[in-house]
C-alpha positions in Angstrom: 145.0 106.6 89.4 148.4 107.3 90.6 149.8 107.5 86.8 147.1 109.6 85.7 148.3 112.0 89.1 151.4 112.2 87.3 150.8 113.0 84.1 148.3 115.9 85.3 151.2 117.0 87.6 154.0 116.9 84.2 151.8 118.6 82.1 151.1 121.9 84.4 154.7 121.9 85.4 155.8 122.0 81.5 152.6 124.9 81.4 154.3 127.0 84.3 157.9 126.5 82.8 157.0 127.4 79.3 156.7 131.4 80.7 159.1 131.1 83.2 158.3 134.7 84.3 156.2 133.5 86.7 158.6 131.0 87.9 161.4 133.7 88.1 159.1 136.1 90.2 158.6 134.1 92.9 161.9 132.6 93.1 163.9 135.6 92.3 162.1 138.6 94.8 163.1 136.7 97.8 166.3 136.2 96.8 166.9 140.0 95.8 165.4 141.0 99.4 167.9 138.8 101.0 170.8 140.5 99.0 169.4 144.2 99.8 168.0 143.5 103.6 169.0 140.4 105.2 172.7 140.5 104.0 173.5 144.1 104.9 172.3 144.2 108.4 171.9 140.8 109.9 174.4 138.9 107.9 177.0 138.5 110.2 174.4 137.4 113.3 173.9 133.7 112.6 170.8 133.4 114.3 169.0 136.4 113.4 170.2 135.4 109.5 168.9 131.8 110.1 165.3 133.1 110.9 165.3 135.6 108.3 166.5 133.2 105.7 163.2 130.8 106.9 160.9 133.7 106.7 162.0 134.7 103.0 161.5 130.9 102.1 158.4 130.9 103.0 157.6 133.9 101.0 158.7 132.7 98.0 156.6 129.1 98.6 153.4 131.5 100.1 153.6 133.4 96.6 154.0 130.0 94.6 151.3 127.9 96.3 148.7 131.6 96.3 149.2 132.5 92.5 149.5 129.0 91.5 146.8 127.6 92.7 144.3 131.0 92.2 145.4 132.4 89.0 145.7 128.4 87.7 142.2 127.5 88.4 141.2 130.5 87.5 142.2 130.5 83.9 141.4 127.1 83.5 137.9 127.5 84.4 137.5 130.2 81.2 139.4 127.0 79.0 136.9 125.3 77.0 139.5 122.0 77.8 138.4 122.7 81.3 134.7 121.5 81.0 136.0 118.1 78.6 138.1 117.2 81.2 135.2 117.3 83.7 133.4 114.9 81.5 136.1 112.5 81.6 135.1 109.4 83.8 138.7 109.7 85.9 136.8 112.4 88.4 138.4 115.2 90.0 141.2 113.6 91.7 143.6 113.3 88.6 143.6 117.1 88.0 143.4 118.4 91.4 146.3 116.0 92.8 148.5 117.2 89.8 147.6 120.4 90.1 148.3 120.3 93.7 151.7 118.0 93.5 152.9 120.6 90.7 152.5 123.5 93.2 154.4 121.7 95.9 157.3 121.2 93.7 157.5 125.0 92.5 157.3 126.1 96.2 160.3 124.1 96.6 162.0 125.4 93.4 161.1 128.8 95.0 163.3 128.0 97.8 166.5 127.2 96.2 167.9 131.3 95.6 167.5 131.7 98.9 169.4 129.2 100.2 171.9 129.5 97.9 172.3 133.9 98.8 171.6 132.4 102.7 174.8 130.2 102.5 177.2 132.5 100.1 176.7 135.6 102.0 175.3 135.5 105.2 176.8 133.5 108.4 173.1 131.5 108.3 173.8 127.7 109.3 171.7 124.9 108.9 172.4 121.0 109.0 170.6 118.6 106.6 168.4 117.2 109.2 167.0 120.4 109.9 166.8 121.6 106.8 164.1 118.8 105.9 162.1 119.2 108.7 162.1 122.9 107.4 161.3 121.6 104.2 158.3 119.4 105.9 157.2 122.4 107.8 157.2 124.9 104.8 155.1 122.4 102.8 152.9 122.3 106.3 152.8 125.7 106.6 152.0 126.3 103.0 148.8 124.4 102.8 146.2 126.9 104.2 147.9 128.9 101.5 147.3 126.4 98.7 143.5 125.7 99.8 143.1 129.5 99.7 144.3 129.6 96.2 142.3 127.3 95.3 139.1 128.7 97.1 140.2 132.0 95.2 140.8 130.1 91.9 137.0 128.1 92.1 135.1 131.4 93.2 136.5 134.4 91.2 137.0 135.1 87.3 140.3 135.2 86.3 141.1 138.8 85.9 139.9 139.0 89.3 141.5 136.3 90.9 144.9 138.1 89.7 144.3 141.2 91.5 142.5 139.5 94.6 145.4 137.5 95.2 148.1 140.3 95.3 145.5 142.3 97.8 145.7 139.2 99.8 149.3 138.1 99.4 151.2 140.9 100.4 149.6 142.4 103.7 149.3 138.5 104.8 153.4 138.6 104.2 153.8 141.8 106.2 151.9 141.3 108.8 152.8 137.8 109.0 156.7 138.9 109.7 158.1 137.6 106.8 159.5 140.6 105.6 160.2 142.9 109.4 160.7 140.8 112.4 157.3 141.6 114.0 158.9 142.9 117.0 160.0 145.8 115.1 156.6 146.4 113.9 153.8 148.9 115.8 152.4 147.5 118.6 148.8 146.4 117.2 150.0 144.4 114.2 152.3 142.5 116.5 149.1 141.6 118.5 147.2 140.4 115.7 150.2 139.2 113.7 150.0 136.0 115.8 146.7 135.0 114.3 147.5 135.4 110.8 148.5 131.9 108.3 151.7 133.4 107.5 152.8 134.4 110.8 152.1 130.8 111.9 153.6 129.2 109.2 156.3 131.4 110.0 156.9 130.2 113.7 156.2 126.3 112.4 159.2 127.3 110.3 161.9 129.1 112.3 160.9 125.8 115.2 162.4 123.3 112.4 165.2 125.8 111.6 166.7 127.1 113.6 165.4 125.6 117.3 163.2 128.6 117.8 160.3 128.1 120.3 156.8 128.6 118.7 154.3 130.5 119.9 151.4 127.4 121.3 148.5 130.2 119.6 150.3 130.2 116.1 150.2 126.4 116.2 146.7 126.3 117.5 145.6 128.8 114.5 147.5 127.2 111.9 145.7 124.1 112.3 142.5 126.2 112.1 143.7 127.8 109.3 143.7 124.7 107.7 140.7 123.1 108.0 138.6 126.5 107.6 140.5 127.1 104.1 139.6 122.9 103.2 136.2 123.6 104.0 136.2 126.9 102.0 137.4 125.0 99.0 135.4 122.1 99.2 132.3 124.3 99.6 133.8 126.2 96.5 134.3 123.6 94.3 130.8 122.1 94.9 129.4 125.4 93.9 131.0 125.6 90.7 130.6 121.7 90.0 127.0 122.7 90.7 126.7 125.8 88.6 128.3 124.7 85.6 127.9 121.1 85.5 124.0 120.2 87.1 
């Protein structure tokens, strides 16, 4: 089972790199907002560049592990390849594990400009050990994103799913605080910003960082984040096994 994990996982990593567009987008955006926000104003403070150096790597792995996962499945579903592969006597596990180990990878691929503009041009610091446990928590973090993508992926056609998941993305990212410090946002979004995936992702993040305290609620509501988008997805996929396939 493990092989067949790992050939499902090569084959939609050589699919994403083969228009590395998508690849670049993700990777690249971040990087660019570090260059033309991050460097100019809080590259000299090494905290404040610490945190915002966590919070633009998490919106380059949010971005890979939403569109992934929703525009993916998505496409796949409208395959004819797609419904052979259901037939195969392997089950689901094979193509949702490398599906699912393919997106992890990327979001760490997404990471790397970042890190590389956070340690040229900004005083950011970070030591190994801390940068794994960051690595650990953005993967942590990022799963309520991947179940969602996945939920989106199973339930919507594809040309929907693309403009569903930008809708979603970006107001999750800027409410979240990943690109303002939600201190410098009005008052109400700070209030709700707390309950929001990426904002708690967010705070798991800048903890492993840079030794920031998190907020108890954004650790509470991550973890409900997480099971309520597993449940989503599971209730999704059923649906479409059901629909399709009974």
């Amino acid at each position: 089972m493990s092989s067949l994990i790992l050939v499902h996982t090569r084959y939609q990593l050589l699919e994403q790199f083969r228009v590395p567009i998508g690849v670049l987008a993700s990777s690249l955006f971040p990087a660019v907002a570090m260059l033309a926000f991050v460097v100019p104003f809080v590259g000299k403070d090494t905290q404040a560049a610490t945190l915002a150096t966590g919070s633009l790597m998490f919106f380059g792995a949010m971005s890979s592990a939403l569109f992934s996962l929703s525009i993916g499945v998505a496409q796949d579903r409208e395959l004819p390849w797609n419904p052979y592969l259901r037939t195969l006597p392997a089950g689901p596990l094979p193509r949702l594990g490398g599906r699912i180990l393919a997106t992890l990878i990327m979001m760490l691929v997404s990471v790397v400009p970042v890190l590389v503009v956070g340690a040229i041009f900004t005083e950011a610091t970070i030591s190994p050990a801390r940068l794994l446990l960051g690595l650990g928590a953005l993967i942590v973090g990022g799963l309520p994103f991947m179940l969602l993508g996945l939920f989106m992926g199973l339930t919507l056609a594809f040309k929907a799913a693309v403009g569903v998941t930008q809708l979603v993305f970006f107001p999750l990212a800027v409410v979240g605080g990943l690109l303002l410090p939600p201190q410098v946002m009005p008052d109400f979004i700070e209030v709700i910003s707390i309950f929001t995936p990426a904002r708690d992702a967010a705070e798991l993040l800048w903890a492993a960082i840079a030794g920031h305290r998190p907020e108890p609620v954004a650790l509470i509501m991550l973890a409900v984040w997480t099971v309520v988008t597993a449940a989503a997805a599971g209730w999704a996929y059923r649906r479409d096994e059901g629909r399709r396939f009974s």
